[in-house]
N, C-alpha and C positions, 0 to 999 in steps of 0.2 A: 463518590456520588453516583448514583445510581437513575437512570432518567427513562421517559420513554417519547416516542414521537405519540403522539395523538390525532386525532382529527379535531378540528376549535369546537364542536357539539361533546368531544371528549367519548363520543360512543366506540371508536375504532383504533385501536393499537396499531398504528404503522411501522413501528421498531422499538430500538432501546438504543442506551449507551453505556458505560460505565467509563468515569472519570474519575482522576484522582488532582486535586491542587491541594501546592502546601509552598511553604516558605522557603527557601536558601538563600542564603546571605545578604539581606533581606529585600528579598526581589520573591512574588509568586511565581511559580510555577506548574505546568497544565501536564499532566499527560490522561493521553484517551487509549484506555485500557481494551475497549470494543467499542462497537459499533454498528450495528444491523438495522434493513428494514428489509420489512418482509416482502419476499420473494415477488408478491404481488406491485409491490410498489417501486423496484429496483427499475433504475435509467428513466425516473422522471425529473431528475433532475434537485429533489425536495434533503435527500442529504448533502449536496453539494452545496448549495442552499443551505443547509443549517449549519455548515462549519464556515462558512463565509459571515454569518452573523455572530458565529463564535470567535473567527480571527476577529471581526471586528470588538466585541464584548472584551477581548484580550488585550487587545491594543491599548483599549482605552481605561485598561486599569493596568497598567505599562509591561504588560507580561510579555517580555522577548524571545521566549523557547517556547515551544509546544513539541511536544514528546509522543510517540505512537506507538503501540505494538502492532504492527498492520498481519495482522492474520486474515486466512482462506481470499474474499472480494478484496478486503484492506488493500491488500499487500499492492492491488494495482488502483485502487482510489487514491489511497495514500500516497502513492508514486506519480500518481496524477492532478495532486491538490501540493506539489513541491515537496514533498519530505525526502530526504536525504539518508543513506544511513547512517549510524551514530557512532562516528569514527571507525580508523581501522578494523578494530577488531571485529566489530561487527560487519564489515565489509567479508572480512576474512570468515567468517561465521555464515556468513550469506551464500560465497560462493563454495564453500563445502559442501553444503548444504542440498548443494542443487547440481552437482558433477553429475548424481544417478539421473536425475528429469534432464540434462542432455542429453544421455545415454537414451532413454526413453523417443524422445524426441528423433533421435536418428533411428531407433527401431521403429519406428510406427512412420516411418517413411517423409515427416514435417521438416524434417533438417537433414539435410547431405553428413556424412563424414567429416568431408574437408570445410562447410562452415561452423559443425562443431568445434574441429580444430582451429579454426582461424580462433569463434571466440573466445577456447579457453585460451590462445595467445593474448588475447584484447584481455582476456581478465588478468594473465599472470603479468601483463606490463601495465596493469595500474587504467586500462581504457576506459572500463564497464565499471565506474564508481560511484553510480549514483542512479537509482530505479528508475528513474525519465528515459537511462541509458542503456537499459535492459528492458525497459519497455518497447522500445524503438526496434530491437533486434526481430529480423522477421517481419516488418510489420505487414509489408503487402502477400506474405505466405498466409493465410486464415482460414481457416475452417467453424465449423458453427460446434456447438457444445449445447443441447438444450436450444433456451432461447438466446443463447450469447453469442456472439462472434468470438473468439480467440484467436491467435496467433503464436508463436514461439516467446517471444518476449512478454507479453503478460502470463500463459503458462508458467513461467517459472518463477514471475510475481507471487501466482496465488499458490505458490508450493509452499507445505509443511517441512520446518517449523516457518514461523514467521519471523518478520525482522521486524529491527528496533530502529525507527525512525526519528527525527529531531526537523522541525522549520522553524526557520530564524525569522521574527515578525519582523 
């Protein structure tokens, strides 16, 4: 399914979506394949807002996973509306992933050596398993991006590729 935000007079395109539901064993299931609004309309609050009416839309036709590929913003929305990665592998998948944006991270002077190191300690013992928890890293180190704020830990949310997230309703 393919969708967009509108304004209610229907004159103004504020984003899109692209979703997919279907059945397994016989329970729906949701995943949100993308997700945008445009650039004008970001941090008002109005897609946080639209997946709050969509948990709820979920719930109440008993759907208990909701599935994500959180790309580029995603990766730290998604991380930020609970999603989880979608088991090990993908955990494993995620922090391959992102070895070179620490590297980067310590070149560009945002992260010391030795906190690099610590966190790929935290990730090889299993600490950093869940994007709340990668989000956190750095938080009070920030710098602006545009008109964003960033830090180390969403930095490496919105890294290519993206991950495969799961929230349990």
């Amino acid at each position: 399914m393919i969708g967009e935000f509108r304004t209610t007079d229907r004159d103004l395109m504020l984003g899109g979506f692209t979703r997919s539901i279907w059945e397994k064993d016989g329970r729906l299931q949701v995943k949100n394949w993308s997700c945008h609004m445009q650039e004008e309309w970001c941090g008002r609050g109005l897609g946080a807002e639209w997946f709050r009416e969509c948990e709820r839309r979920c719930r109440a036709l008993g759907i208990q996973h909701v599935y994500v590929l959180a790309m580029h913003k995603g990766g730290y929305v998604w991380a930020r509306e609970g999603f989880v990665l979608e088991g090990r592998d993908e955990e494993i998948l995620f922090w391959g992933a992102r070895q070179s944006q620490l590297d980067i991270l310590v070149s560009e002077g945002r992260v010391s050596k030795r906190q690099a190191a610590s966190w790929r300690q935290r990730i090889r013992c299993g600490e950093l398993d869940t994007p709340q928890r990668v989000a956190a890293l750095g938080r009070r180190n920030t710098w602006r991006e545009g008109d964003f704020t960033m830090w180390p830990g969403k930095f490496l949310l919105l890294d290519q590729p993206g991950w495969r997230g799961i929230k349990v309703l």
